[in-house]
N, C-alpha and C positions, 0 to 999 in steps of 0.2 A: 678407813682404819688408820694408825697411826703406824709409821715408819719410822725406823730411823735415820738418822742425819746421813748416811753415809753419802759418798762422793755420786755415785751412781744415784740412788733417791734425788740428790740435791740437782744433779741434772734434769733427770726427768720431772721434776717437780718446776723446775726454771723455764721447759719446753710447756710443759701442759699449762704454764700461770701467764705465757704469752698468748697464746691462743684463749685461754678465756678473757684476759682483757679486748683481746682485739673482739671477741664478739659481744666483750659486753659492751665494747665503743661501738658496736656497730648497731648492738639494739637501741643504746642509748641516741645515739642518731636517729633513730628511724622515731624514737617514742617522742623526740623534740619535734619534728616534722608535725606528726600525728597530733604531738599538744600545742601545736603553733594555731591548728588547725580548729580545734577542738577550743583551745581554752576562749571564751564569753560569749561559747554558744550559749540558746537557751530554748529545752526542749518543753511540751506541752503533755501533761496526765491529766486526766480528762476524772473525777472520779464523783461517786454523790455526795454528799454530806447536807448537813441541817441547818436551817435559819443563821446559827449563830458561828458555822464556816467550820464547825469542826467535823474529819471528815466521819464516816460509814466503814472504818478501816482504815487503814495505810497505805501510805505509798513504801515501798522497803529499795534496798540496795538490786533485788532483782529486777522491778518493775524500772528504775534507773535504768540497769544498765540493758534492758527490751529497749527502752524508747531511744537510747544513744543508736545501739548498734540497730536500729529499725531505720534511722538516718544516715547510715554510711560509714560508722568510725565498727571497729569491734573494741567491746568492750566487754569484758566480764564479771560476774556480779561482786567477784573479791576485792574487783580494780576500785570499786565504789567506795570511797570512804564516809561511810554515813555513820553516826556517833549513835544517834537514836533514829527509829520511822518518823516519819512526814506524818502528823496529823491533824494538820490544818489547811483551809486553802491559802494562796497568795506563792509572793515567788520565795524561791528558797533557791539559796546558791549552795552545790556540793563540790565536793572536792574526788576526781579523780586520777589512781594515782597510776599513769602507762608502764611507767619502769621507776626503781627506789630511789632515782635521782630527777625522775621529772614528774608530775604533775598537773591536771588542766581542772581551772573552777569552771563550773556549767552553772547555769542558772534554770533550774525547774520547776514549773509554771502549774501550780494544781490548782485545777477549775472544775467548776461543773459544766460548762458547756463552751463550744470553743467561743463562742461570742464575750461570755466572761473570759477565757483566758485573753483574747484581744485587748478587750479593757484595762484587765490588771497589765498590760505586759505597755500597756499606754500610762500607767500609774495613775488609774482610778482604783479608789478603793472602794471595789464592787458591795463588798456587805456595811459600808458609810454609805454607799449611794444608797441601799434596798432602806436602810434608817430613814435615810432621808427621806424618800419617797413615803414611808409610812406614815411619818410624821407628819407631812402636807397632808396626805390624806388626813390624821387625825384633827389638822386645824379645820382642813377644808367643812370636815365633818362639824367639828365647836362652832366654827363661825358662822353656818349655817344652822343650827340647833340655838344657839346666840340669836340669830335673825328671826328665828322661828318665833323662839321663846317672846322675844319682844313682840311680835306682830300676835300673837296672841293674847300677852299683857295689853296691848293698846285694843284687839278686840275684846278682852274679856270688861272694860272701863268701860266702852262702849257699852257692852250687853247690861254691866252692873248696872249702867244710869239709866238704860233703858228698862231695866229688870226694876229699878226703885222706882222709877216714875208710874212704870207700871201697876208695881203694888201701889202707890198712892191712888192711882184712879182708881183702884181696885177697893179701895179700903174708903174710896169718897162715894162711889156707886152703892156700897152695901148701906142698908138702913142699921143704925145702932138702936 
């Protein structure tokens, strides 16, 4: 509530504004440690999603801040600065905020299995790579169909000269 100015307020107010600086120097210390610590970790969400990487859900600011403090820092889920949910795979760097003056970016890793997060976190792009593989399968597929296709055209030339020559002796054999 508001006071006024008088001598006695202006003391007690110049006691009580030293002591909250010194503890807020002393948190701000502790949260630089903690973000020395923390800032270009990068933690692993493991979740399902579809062919095309988007996920079955979200990741949000609470599932963040479980897998931080599941690895040793606490963290809590307001400390999270996330603008909108995670709803895709691949990596995503968030911003953590310890105290109003300090700050750690994390980097997190949503995969569907931790073999995929390995990969992405090696900067494969797992769902180019599944592309690609499909694709070899689809040529693997045509060039073979392609080989097919031929060796049938070259038997079907075969049968066709065989099939006329046939009808000719067929058609020399019958009396007219």
């Amino acid at each position: 509530k508001a006071l006024r100015a008088t001598e006695e307020n202006l003391k007690h107010f110049e006691a009580q504004r030293a002591q909250l600086e010194a503890r807020n120097l002393e948190l701000r210390n502790e949260a630089e440690k903690v973000g020395d610590k923390l800032d270009g970790q990068s933690f692993v969400v493991i979740r399902q999603s579809g062919e095309t990487g988007i996920l079955y859900g979200s990741v949000n600011s609470r599932d963040i801040a479980n897998v931080v403090s599941e690895n040793g820092f606490s963290v809590d889920r307001t400390q999270v600065a996330l603008d909108r949910q995670i709803k895709n795979l691949g990596l995503h760097d968030v911003r953590i905020v310890l105290h109003p003056e300090v700050s750690a970016v994390v980097s997190i890793n949503v995969a569907r299995s931790q073999d995929e997060a390995e990969q992405q976190a090696a900067g494969i792009n797992v769902l180019a790579a599944e592309e690609d593989e499909e694709l070899l399968e689809l040529e693997e597929f045509f060039e073979d169909e392609e080989a097919m296709q031929a060796a049938e055209a070259e038997l079907g030339t075969d049968d066709a000269d065989g099939a006329e020559s046939g009808d000719m002796e067929t058609e020399a054999e019958t009396p007219a």
